[in-house]
C-alpha positions in Angstrom: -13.6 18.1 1.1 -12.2 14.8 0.0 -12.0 12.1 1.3 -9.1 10.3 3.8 -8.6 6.6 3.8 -6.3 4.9 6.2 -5.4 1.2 6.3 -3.7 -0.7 9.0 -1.1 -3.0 7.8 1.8 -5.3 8.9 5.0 -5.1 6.9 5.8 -8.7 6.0 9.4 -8.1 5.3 11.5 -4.7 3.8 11.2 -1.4 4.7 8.3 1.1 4.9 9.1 4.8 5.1 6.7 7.7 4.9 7.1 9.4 1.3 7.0 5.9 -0.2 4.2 5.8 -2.8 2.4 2.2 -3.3 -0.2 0.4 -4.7 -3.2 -1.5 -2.8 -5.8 -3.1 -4.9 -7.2 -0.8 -7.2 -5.7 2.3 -6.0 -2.3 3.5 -5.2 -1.4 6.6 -2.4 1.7 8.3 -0.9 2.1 7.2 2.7 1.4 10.9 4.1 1.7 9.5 7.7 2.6 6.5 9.7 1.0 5.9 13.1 2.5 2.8 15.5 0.3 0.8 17.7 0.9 3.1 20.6 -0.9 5.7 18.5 2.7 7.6 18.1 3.1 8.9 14.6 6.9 7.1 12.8 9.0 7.9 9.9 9.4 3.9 9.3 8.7 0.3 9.5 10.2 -3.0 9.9 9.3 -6.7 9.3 6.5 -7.9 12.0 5.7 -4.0 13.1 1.9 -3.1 12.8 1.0 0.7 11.4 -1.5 2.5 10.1 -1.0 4.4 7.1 -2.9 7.7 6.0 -2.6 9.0 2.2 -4.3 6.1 -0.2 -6.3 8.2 -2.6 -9.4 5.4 -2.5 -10.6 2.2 -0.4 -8.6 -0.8 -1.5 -10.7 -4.2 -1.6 -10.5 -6.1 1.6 -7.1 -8.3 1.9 -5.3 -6.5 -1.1 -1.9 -7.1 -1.3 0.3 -3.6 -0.6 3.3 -2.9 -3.0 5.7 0.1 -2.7 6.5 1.1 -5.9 9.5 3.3 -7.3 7.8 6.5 -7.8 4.2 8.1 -8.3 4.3 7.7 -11.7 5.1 3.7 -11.4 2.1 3.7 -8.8 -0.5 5.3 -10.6 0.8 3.5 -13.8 0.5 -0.3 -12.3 -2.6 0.5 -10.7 -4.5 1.7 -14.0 -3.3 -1.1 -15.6 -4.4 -4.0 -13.1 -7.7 -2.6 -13.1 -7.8 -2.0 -16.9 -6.7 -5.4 -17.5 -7.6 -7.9 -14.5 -10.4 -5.5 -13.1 -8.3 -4.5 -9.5 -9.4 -7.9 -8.4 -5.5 -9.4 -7.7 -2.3 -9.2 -8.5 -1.6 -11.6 -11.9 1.3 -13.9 -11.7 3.5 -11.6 -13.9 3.1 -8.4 -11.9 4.0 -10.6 -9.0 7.0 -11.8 -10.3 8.1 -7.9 -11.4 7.9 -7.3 -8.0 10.0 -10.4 -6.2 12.7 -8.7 -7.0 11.9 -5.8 -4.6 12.3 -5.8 -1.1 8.7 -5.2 -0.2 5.4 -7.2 0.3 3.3 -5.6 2.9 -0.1 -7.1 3.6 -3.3 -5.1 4.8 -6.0 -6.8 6.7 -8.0 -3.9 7.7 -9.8 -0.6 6.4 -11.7 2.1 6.8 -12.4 5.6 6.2 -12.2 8.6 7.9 
C-alpha cells in the first residue's frame, strides 16, 4: 500500500477547494480531502481558515511554501523542474513572480504521515 501524507495549512489569502492540484516543496498532490479544525471534512477554504489536506503524493520539506497550480500537468511540471534545477529547496524569485499573479499563496507549517 502506498503511502498517505497529510499537511495542515492556513490559506494566506485566495481560495482552496478540493480537486485543486498544487505544489509543496518538492512534490505536488490533488487535494483528495479537506478536514476543518472541528475535524469536519469541507469542500473549501478561505483566507485565515486552518485545514488539513490529504492527497500530496510525498512529504514536502518543513515550511514549504503551497501553490495551487492550473492543472496536474502544471503541478507535476513545476515541481520536476524546481527540483531539477534549484534541488526542491525554495521557490526562485522567477517562479515566484509567475505565480503573483494568481490568487493563491497558502503556507504549511506542519506534516506528517499517516
Amino acid at each position: 500500500a502506498s503511502d498517505v501524507y497529510k499537511r495542515q495549512i492556513l490559506v494566506s489569502n485566495g481560495k482552496l477547494k478540493r480537486g485543486d492540484h498544487f505544489i509543496c516543496g518538492n512534490t505536488w498532490g490533488k487535494i483528495r480531502a479537506m478536514i476543518n479544525y472541528e475535524g469536519k471534512n469541507v469542500d473549501e477554504a478561505l483566507p485565515s481558515m486552518p485545514v488539513e489536506i490529504l492527497g500530496m503524493n510525498d512529504s514536502a520539506f518543513a515550511g514549504a511554501e503551497f501553490v495551487v497550480t492550473k492543472n496536474e500537468d502544471e503541478a507535476i511540471n513545476k515541481s520536476e523542474s524546481l527540483v531539477n534545477d534549484y534541488g526542491g529547496t525554495d521557490y526562485p524569485k522567477e517562479y515566484k513572480q509567475d505565480w503573483d499573479s494568481r490568487d493563491w499563496t497558502i503556507q504549511s507549517p506542519i506534516e506528517e504521515k499517516i
